[in-house]
Structures are given as structure tokens and as C-alpha cells.
SENU-617930 format. One line per field, with one value per residue (C-alpha): residue in one letter; residue number from 1; x, y, z. Coordinates in nm, 3 decimals, always signed. Layout:
<atoms>
res <- A, ...
n <- NUM, ...
east <- X, ...
north <- Y, ...
up <- Z, ...
</atoms>
This chain:
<atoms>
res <- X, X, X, X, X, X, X, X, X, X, X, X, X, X, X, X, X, X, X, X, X, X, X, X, X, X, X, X, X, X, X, X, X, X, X, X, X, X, X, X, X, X, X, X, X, X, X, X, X, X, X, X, X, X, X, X, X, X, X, X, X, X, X, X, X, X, X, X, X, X, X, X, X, X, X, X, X, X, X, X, X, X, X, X, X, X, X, X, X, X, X, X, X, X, X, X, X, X, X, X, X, X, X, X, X, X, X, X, X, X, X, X, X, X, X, X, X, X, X, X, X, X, X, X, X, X, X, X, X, X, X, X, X, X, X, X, X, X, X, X, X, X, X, X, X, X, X, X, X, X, X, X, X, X, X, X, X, X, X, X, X, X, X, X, X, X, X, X, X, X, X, X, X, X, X, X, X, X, X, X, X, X, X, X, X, X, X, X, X, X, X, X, X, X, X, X, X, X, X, X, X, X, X, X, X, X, X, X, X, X, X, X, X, X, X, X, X, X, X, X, X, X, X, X, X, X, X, X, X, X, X, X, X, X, X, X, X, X, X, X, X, X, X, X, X, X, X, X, X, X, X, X, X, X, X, X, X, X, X, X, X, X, X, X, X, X, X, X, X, X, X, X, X, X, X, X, X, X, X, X, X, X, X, X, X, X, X, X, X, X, X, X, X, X, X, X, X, X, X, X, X, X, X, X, X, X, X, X, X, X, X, X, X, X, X, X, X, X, X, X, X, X, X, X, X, X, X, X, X, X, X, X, X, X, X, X, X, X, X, X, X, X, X, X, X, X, X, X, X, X, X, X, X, X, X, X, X, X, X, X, X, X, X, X, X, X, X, X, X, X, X, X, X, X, X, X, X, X, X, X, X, X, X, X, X, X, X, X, X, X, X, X
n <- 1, 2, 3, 4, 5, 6, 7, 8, 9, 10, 11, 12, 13, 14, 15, 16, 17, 18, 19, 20, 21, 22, 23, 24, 25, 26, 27, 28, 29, 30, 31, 32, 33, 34, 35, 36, 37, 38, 39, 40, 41, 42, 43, 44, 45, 46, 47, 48, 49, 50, 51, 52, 53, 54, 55, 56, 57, 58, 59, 60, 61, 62, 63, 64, 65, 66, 67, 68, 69, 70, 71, 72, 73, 74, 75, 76, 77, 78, 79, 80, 81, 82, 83, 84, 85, 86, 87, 88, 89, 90, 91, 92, 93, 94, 95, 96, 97, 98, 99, 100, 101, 102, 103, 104, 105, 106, 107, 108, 109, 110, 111, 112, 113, 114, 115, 116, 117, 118, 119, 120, 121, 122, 123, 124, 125, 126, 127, 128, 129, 130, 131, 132, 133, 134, 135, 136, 137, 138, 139, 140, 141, 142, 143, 144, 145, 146, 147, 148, 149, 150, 151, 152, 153, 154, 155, 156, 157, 158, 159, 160, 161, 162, 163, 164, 165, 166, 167, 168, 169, 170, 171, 172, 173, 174, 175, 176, 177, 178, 179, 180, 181, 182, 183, 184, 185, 186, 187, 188, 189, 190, 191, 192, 193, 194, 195, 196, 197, 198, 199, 200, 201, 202, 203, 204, 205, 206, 207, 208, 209, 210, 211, 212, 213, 214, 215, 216, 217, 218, 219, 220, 221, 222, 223, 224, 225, 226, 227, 228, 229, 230, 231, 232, 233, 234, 235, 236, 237, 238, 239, 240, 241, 242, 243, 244, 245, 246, 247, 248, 249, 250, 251, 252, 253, 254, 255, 256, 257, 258, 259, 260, 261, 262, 263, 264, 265, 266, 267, 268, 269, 270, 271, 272, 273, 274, 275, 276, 277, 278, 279, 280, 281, 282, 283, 284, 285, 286, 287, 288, 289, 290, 291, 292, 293, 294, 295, 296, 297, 298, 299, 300, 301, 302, 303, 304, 305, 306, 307, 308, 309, 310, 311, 312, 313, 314, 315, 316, 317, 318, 319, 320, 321, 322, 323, 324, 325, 326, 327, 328, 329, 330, 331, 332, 333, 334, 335, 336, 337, 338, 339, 340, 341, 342, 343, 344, 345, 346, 347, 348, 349, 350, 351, 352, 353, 354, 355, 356, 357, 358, 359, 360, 361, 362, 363, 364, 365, 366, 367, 368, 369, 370, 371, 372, 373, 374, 375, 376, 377, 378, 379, 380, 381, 382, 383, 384, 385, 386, 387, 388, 389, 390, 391, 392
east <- -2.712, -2.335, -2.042, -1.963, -1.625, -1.514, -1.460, -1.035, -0.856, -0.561, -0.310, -0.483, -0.410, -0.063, -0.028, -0.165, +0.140, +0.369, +0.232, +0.248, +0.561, +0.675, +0.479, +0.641, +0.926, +0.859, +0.667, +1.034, +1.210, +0.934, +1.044, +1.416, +1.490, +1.179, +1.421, +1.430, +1.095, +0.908, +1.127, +1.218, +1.095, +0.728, +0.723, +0.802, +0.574, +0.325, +0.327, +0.389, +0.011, -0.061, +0.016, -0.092, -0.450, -0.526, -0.312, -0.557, -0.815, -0.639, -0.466, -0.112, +0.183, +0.549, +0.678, +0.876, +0.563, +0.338, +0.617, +0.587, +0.203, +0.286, +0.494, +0.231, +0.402, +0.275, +0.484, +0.523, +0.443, +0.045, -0.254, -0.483, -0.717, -0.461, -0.335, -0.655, -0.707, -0.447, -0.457, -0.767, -0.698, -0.387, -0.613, -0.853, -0.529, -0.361, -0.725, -0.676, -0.346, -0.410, -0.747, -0.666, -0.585, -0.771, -1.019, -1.274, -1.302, -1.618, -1.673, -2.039, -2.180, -2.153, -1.767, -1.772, -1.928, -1.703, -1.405, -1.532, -1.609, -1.249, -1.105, -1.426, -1.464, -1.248, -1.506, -1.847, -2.092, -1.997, -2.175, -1.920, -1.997, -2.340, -2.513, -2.547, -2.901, -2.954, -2.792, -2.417, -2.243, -1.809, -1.806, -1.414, -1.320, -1.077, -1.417, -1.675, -1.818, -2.066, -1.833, -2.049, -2.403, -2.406, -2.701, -3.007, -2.955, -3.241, -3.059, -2.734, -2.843, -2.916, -2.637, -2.373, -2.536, -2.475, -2.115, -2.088, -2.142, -1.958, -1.623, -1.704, -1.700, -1.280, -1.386, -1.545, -1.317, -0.957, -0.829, -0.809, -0.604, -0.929, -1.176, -1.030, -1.037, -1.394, -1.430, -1.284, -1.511, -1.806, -1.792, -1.655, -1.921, -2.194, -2.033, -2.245, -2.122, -2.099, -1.751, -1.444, -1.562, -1.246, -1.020, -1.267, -1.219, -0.892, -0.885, -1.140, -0.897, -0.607, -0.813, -0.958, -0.671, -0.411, -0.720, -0.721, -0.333, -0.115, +0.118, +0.034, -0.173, +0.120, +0.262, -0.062, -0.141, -0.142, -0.221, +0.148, +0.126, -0.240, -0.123, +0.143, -0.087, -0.406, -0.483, -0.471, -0.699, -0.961, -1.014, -1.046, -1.267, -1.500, -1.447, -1.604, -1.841, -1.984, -2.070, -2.329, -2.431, -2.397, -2.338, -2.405, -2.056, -1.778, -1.523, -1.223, -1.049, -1.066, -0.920, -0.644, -0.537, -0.549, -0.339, -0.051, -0.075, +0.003, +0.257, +0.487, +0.391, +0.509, +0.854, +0.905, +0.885, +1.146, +1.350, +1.296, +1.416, +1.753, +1.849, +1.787, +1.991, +2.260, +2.240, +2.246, +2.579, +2.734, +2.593, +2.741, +3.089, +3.052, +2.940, +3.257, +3.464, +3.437, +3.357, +2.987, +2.725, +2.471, +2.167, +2.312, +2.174, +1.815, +1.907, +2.132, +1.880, +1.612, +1.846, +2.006, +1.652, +1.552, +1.345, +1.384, +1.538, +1.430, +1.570, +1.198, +1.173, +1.509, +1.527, +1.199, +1.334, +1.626, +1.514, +1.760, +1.794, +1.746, +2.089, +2.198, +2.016, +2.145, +2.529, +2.443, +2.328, +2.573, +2.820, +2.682, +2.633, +3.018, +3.122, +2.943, +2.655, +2.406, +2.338, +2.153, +1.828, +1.687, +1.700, +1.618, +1.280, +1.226, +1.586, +1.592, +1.885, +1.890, +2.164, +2.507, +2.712, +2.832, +2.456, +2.351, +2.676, +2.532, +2.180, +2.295, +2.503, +2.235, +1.969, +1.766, +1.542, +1.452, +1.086, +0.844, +0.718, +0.378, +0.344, +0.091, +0.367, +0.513, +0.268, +0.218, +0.597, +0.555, +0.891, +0.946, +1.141, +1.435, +1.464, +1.471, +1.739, +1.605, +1.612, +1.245, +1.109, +0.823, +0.819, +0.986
north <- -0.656, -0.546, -0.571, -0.893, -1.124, -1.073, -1.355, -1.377, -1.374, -1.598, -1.294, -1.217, -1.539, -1.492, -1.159, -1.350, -1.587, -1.335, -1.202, -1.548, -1.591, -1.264, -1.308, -1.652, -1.479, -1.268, -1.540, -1.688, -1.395, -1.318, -1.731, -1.675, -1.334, -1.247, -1.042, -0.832, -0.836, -0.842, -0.511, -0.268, -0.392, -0.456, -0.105, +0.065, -0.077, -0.018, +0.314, +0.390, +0.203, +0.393, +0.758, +0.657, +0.543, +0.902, +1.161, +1.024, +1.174, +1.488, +1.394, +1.482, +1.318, +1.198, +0.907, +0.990, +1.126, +0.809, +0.600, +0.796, +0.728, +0.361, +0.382, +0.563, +0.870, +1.215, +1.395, +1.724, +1.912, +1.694, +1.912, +1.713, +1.605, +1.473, +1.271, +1.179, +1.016, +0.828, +0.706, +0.559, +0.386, +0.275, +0.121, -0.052, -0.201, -0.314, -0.515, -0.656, -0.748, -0.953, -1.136, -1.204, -1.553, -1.636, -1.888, -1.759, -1.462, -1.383, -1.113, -0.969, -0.632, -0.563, -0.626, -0.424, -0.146, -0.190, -0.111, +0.152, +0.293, +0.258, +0.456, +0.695, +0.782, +1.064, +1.261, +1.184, +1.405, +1.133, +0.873, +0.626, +0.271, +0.349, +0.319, +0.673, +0.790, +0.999, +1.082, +1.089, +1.218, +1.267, +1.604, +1.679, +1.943, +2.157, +2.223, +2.137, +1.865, +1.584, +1.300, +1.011, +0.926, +0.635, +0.413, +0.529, +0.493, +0.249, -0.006, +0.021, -0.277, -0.478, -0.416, -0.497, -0.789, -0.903, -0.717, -0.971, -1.268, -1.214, -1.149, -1.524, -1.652, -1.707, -2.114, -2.024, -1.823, -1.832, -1.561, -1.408, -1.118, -1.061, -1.095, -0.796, -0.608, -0.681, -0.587, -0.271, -0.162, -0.272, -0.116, +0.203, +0.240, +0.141, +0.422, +0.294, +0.508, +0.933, +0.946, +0.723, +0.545, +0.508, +0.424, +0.158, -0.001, -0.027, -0.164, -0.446, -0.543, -0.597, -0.819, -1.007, -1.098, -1.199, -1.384, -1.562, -1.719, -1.444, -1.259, -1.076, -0.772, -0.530, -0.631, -0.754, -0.361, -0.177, +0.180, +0.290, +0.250, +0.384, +0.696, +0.763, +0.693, +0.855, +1.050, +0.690, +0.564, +0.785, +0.816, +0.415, +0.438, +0.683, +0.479, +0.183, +0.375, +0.613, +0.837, +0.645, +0.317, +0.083, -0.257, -0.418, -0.280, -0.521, -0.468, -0.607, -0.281, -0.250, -0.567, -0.504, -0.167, -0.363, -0.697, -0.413, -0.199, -0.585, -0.679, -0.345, -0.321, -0.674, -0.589, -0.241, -0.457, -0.713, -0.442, -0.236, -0.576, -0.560, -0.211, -0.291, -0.567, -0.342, -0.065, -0.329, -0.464, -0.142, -0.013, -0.340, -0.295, +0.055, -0.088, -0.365, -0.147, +0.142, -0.216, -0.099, -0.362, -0.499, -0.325, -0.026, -0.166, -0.074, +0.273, +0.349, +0.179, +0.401, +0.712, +0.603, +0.570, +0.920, +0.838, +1.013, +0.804, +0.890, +0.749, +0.615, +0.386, +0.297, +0.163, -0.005, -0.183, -0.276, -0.380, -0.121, +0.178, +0.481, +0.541, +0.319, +0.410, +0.756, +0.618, +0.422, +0.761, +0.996, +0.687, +0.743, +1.043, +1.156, +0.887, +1.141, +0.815, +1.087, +1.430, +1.545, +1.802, +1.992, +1.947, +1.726, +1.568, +1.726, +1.579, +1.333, +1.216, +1.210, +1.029, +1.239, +1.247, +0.881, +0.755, +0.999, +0.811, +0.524, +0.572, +0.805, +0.469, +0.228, +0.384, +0.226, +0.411, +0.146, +0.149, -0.192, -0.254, -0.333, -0.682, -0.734, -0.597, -0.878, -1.123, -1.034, -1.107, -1.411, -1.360, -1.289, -1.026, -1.279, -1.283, -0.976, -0.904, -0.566, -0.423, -0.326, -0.083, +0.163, +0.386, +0.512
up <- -1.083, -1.016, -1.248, -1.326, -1.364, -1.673, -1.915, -1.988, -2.260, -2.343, -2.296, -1.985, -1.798, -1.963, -1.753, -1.443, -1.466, -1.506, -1.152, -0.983, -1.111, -0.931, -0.622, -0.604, -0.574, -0.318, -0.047, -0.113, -0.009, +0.271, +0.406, +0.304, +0.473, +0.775, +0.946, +0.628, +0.541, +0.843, +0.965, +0.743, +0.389, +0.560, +0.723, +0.413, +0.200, +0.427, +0.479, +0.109, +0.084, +0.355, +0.191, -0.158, -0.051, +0.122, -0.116, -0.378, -0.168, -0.088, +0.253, +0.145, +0.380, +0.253, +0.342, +0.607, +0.815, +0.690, +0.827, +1.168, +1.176, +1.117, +1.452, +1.638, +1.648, +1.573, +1.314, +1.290, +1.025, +0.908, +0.947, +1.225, +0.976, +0.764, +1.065, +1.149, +0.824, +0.799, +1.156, +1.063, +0.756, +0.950, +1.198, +0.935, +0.760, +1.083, +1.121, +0.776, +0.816, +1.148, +1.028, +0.612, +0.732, +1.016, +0.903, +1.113, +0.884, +0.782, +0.506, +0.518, +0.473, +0.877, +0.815, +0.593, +0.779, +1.048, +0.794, +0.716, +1.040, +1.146, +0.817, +0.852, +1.234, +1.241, +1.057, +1.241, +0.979, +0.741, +0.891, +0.939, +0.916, +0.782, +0.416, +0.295, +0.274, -0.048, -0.354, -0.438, -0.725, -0.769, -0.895, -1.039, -0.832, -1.057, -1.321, -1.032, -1.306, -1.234, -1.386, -1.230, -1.056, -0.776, -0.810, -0.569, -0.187, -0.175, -0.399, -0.195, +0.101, -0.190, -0.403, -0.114, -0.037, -0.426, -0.358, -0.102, -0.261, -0.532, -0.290, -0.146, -0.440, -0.429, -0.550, -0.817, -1.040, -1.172, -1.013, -0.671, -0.819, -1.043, -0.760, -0.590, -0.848, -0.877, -0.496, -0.572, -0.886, -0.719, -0.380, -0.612, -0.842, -0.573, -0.335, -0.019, +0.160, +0.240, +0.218, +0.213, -0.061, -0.210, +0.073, +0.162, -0.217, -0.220, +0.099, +0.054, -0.274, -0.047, +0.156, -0.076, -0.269, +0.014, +0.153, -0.097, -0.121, -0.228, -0.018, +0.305, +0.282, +0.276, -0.030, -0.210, -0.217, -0.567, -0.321, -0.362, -0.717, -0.750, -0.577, -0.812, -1.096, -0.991, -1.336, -1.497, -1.259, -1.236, -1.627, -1.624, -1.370, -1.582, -1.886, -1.736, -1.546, -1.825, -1.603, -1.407, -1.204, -1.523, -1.454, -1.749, -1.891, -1.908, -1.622, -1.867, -1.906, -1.564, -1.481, -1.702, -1.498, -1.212, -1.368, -1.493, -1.154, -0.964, -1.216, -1.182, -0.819, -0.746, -0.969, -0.733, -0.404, -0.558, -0.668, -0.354, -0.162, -0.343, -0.273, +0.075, +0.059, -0.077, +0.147, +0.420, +0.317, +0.275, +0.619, +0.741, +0.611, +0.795, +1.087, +1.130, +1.035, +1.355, +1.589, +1.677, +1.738, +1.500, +1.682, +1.495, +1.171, +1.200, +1.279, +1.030, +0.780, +0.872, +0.826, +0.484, +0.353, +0.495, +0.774, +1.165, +1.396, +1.788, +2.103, +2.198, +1.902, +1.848, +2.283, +2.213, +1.914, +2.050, +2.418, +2.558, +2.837, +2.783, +2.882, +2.643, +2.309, +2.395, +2.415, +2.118, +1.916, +2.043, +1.904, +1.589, +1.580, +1.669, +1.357, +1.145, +1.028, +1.183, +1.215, +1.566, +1.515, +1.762, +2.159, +2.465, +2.386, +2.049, +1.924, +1.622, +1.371, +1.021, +0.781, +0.758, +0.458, +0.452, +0.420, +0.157, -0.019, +0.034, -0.056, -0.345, -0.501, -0.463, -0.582, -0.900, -1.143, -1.395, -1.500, -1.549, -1.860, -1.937, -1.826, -2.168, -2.379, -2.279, -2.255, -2.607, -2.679, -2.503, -2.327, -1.928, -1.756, -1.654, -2.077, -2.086, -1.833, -1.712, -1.417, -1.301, -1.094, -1.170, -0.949, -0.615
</atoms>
């Protein structure tokens, strides 16, 4: 037996509105703006996925380096393995991303596998893309304490194969949202696996849920907001799994994380979508005003928001010479919108004072609230007029 889906309470499926209600919201804004959100909005969002997934397990990258690795480029200053890592789950996400709607899609245990593999195969001693063979136990490495048992290798073929059917059971429940959460508890607390347990969890949850008729992949993720919460999540994690395989506890509390990590994720990718939207009109005014061309957008987006902008991508993006994404960057560079680093190959730009202006003025710090405190209220956040975002 696995965990099971829970039975919901009334407040529950009032929290599950308040997330279709905001994910409503954004497939409109997906449809209403693609430019917007299949550019610079989608990028972001997924390498902030991208970075939260692995600094919970220790490979530490900021944004603007995730957002590199998203453009297959190598950054700097990551330790290989770190790069390696993330390449990986980069690749296994990129698959996700491309098949979540195909109708082809099969989910089994080999698929499975095969995710894993691609997250795993940097590190070939962890056997990726195979069921681990003995014991495993997460030990918390700052008291080297045994804080939970995984069921017996043996079990593990049959366990997925439960695992399994439960994530194809989508017509059967009331809630995709809940069904990946399920996904990821299961494949958790079974840990089939060596290593990459974890990545692989949070992974399969994506999947599962924007298979299932939410948004895309990228922003049906809770990994950004997991990574800035990963105390939280770990202890809920040991509360439901006491410490060892236990199946017969009830996964509620664990599908209430998961319902408040969507809700306030959901709220940072609407709010997130309006600062862009800001920053683009500013950038815009800036832009009209000196007479450069619209191409120049992307570029100065990238810098306002702190990322490296490079000849090579910025020529690729805009279908360009090299000749003339140099021009265009020199341009920019002499209007003081960028700041040249380094030399010949090497050389990148970064945002010069009137950007940081920019970005400085439209930034927004407003926090979510707990999408039960409100449920519990029985009021919405367009009642409450607030401005939400939990974290940045």
C-alpha cells in the first residue's frame, strides 16, 4: 500500500478555487500576451524552478547563472558538478515541458526511469535510471541523524507500480493539483532510487499536474517556492512520514503545504508578470526616446532584471550579424543602458545606472497570505485589494 488521496474538506476545495481562480488568470495572460510569456516571463520562471529544485539538494547557483544554463551556456563561476546537475534536471524538464500534452504520453515506471536517468546521469555510481538495491535512509547532515527509513528495496518494483496507478488515475479524483502532490509524497517516501530522489519528486508533480489541464509545466512548478521554503518542507515531510515507510498515515497535511505553496506561487508569477510589464514600459519610453529599435527590448530586459547579456545570444535572438548585435551593444552601451565587462570573447554587459532606476522603482515586496486564512474568511484576494507576492 502507498499513501493514499486524502478525503477533502470543505475549506480545502475552497483553497482549490482560490488556485483556479488564479491560474485562470494566468492561461489568460499566457493567450493575451505570448510574446511576454513565452520570452522573458517563461525563462525566468524556469530557471528559478530550475535553481530551487537543486539548492534544496545542495547544488547552490543564483539566478543569473541558472538562467545561463537555461541558454546552454556555461557560466562562470558553478563548480562542474553543480553544472552538471542542473544541466541534467534542465534536460529532464525540457522533456516534460515538450511531452505534458502530447496525448501519446504514457506514464509508467520505465518513464519514470528514464527521468530519472536524465537528472541522474551526471553521477554514474548512483545508478541512474535504476531501482536502488539495498537500504536507504536521509540522515540530516548538520547532526548526522537518521530522520527517516525507505521501505525495503524489494518492495520498491511493487510500490512504483501502485505509484503508477495512482498518477493515472487524473478521472478519478477532484483534483489534479492534489494528484501531484500525491506523486510527489509517494515517489518521496518510496525513494526508489540511490540518489535524486527528490529532484525526481518534484519533477513528476509538475508533470502530473499541467498534464492534467493546468498551465504549462513552467509555471505549474511550486520548486521556486520549495527552495525558498525548504526548512518548512522538510519538517512536513517528517511529520507525515514519522520517520519511516508509513503509508497508512493520512497525506492531508501534506496536501495542504502543497495547496498554500500553489496558491502563493501562482500570486508571485501574476505579480512577477506586472513588474515586467512595468519595467517594459519604462524601458520602452527609454527606448523611443534615443530612436533605437524595438529589438533593443529583450536586451535591456535581461539587464534591468540582472541577467548577462552576450553578443551570441542576443544575434541569435534577434536573427542578426554579428556586426550588427555588436553596433547594436556598443549603441547601448555609449547611452549608458549598459555597462561593458571584460574583453573580446569573454565581454558581457550588465544594466548601467538608468536600469538599476528602473528596476529599483518597480520592484514589489508584498507577501501572499495563506490562501486558508482566507478560505476561512471566505473572502478572495481581489477583496482584499493586496498586492501579493511571496517571495522574490
Amino acid at each position: 500500500m502507498i499513501y493514499q488521496y486524502p478525503k477533502l474538506e470543505s475549506i480545502d476545495r475552497d483553497v482549490l478555487a482560490l488556485i483556479r481562480k488564479d491560474r485562470q488568470l494566468l492561461r489568460f495572460n499566457v493567450n493575451g500576451n505570448p510574446v511576454r510569456w513565452n520570452g522573458f516571463l517563461r525563462r525566468n520562471t524556469f530557471a528559478r524552478a530550475l535553481r530551487g529544485s537543486n539548492t534544496i539538494e545542495g547544488f547552490n547557483a543564483n539566478l543569473a547563472d541558472a538562467v545561463a544554463i537555461i541558454d546552454d551556456q556555461k557560466p562562470e563561476t558553478v563548480a562542474e558538478e553543480t553544472l552538471r546537475a542542473l544541466e541534467g534536471y534542465r534536460t529532464a524538464m525540457t522533456y516534460i515541458i515538450r511531452l505534458h500534452s502530447d496525448p501519446h504520453l504514457e506514464i509508467n515506471a520505465q518513464f519514470i526511469r528514464s527521468l530519472h536517468f536524465m537528472i541522474q546521469s551526471y553521477d554514474m555510481t548512483k545508478l541512474p535510471g535504476q531501482w536502488r538495491q539495498g537500504p536507504i535512509y536521509v540522515v540530516h547532515e548538520p547532526t548526522d541523524e537518521t530522520v527517516y527509513e525507505a521501505p525495503e528495496a524489494l518492495l520498491v518494483p511493487g510500490l512504483m507500480d501502485e505509484l503508477v496507478a495512482q498518477l493515472n488515475s487524473a478521472d478519478e479524483v477532484d483534483s489534479s493539483t492534489v494528484l501531484g502532490a500525491m506523486a510527489h509524497l509517494n515517489l518521496t517516501m518510496i525513494h526508489p532510487f540511490k540518489d535524486g530522489n527528490g529532484r525526481m519528486a518534484r519533477a513528476l508533480q509538475t508533470l502530473i499536474i499541467a498534464r492534467n489541464g493546468a498551465v504549462s509545466p513552467e509555471f505549474s512548478s511550486i520548486e521556486e517556492w520549495l527552495g525558498k521554503n525548504t526548512d518548512a518542507y522538510y519538517k512536513i515531510l517528517a511529520d507525515v512520514g514519522n520517520g519511516r515507510w508509513s503509508p497508512e498515515n493520512s497525506a492531508l497535511p501534506w496536501v495542504r503545504f502543497c495547496l498554500i505553496a500553489h496558491y502563493q506561487q501562482a500570486n508571485t508569477l501574476l505579480k512577477r508578470n506586472a513588474v515586467i510589464g512595468r519595467v517594459l514600459t519604462e524601458l520602452d519610453k527609454l527606448r523611443a526616446e534615443h530612436g533605437f529599435p524595438e529589438r533593443y527590448l529583450a536586451a535591456l530586459l535581461d539587464a534591468t532584471f540582472g541577467y548577462k547579456v552576450r553578443n551570441q545570444r542576443y544575434r541569435e535572438e534577434n536573427d542578426i550579424s554579428d556586426v550588427v548585435a555588436s553596433r547594436d551593444l556598443k549603441e547601448m552601451t555609449n547611452a549608458k543602458f549598459l555597462s561593458a565587462i571584460g574583453e573580446k570573447r569573454g565581454r558581457y554587459y550588465v544594466a548601467a545606472k538608468a536600469l538599476l532606476e528602473i528596476q529599483e522603482k518597480s520592484k514589489d515586496t508584498a507577501r501572499a497570505p495563506n490562501p486558508y486564512d482566507l478560505a476561512a474568511k471566505k473572502i478572495d484576494a481581489d477583496q482584499l485589494k493586496l498586492n501579493l507576492t511571496p517571495l522574490r
